[in-house]
C-alpha positions as CSV (number, residue, x, y, z in Angstrom):
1,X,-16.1,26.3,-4.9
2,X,-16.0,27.7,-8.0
3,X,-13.6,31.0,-7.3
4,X,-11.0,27.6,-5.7
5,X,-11.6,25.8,-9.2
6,X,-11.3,29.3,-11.2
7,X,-8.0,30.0,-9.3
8,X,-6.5,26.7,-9.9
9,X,-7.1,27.1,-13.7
10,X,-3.5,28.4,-14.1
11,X,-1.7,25.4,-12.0
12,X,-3.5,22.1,-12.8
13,X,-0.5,20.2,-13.7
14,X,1.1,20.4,-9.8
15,X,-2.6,20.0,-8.7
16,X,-2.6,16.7,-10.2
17,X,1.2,15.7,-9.3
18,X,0.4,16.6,-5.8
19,X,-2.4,14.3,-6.3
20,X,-0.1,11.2,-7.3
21,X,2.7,12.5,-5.3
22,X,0.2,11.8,-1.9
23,X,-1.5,8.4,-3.0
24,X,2.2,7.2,-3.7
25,X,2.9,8.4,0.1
26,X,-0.1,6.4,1.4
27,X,0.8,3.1,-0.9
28,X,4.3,3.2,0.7
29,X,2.9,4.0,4.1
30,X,0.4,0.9,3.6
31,X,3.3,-1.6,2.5
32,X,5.7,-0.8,5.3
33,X,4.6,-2.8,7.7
34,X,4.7,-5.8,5.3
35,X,7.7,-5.4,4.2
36,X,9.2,-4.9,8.2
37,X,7.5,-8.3,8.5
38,X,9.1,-9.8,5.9
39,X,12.7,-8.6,7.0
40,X,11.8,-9.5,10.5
41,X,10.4,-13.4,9.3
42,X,14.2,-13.9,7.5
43,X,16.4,-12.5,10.0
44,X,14.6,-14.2,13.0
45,X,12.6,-17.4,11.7
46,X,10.6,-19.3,14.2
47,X,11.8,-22.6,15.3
48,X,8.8,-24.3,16.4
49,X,8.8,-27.7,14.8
Protein backbone atom coordinates (compact mmCIF):
# COMPACT_ATOMS: atom_id res chain seq x y z
CA UNK A 1 0.00 0.00 0.00
CA UNK A 2 2.54 2.20 0.66
CA UNK A 3 4.90 1.60 -2.75
CA UNK A 4 0.77 2.68 -4.57
CA UNK A 5 0.77 5.84 -2.05
CA UNK A 6 4.76 6.49 -2.68
CA UNK A 7 4.10 6.29 -6.48
CA UNK A 8 1.18 8.57 -6.48
CA UNK A 9 3.28 11.27 -4.72
CA UNK A 10 4.05 12.91 -8.12
CA UNK A 11 0.22 12.98 -9.42
CA UNK A 12 -2.02 13.88 -6.52
CA UNK A 13 -3.84 16.64 -8.19
CA UNK A 14 -5.58 14.19 -11.14
CA UNK A 15 -5.86 11.66 -8.16
CA UNK A 16 -8.15 14.00 -6.57
CA UNK A 17 -9.95 15.38 -9.81
CA UNK A 18 -10.56 11.85 -10.82
CA UNK A 19 -11.97 11.61 -7.46
CA UNK A 20 -14.61 14.55 -8.04
CA UNK A 21 -14.70 13.86 -11.61
CA UNK A 22 -16.48 10.14 -10.57
CA UNK A 23 -18.81 11.33 -7.59
CA UNK A 24 -20.07 13.99 -10.09
CA UNK A 25 -20.80 10.90 -12.50
CA UNK A 26 -22.64 9.08 -9.82
CA UNK A 27 -24.71 12.41 -8.69
CA UNK A 28 -25.80 12.76 -12.27
CA UNK A 29 -26.40 9.06 -12.64
CA UNK A 30 -28.63 9.27 -9.27
CA UNK A 31 -30.72 12.34 -10.57
CA UNK A 32 -31.63 10.98 -14.00
CA UNK A 33 -34.32 9.19 -13.31
CA UNK A 34 -35.92 12.12 -11.50
CA UNK A 35 -35.49 14.33 -13.80
CA UNK A 36 -37.05 11.65 -16.79
CA UNK A 37 -39.93 11.68 -14.36
CA UNK A 38 -40.29 15.08 -14.21
CA UNK A 39 -40.28 15.50 -18.17
CA UNK A 40 -42.48 12.51 -18.37
CA UNK A 41 -45.18 14.04 -15.50
CA UNK A 42 -45.35 17.56 -17.92
CA UNK A 43 -45.57 16.06 -21.27
CA UNK A 44 -48.14 13.36 -20.27
CA UNK A 45 -50.06 14.53 -17.04
CA UNK A 46 -52.59 12.11 -15.62
CA UNK A 47 -56.21 12.86 -16.00
CA UNK A 48 -57.71 11.09 -13.24
CA UNK A 49 -60.12 13.50 -11.50
Amino acid sequence: MFKVLKNLKASWISVIIIVLFLGLQAMADLALPDYTSKIVNIRYPTRWN
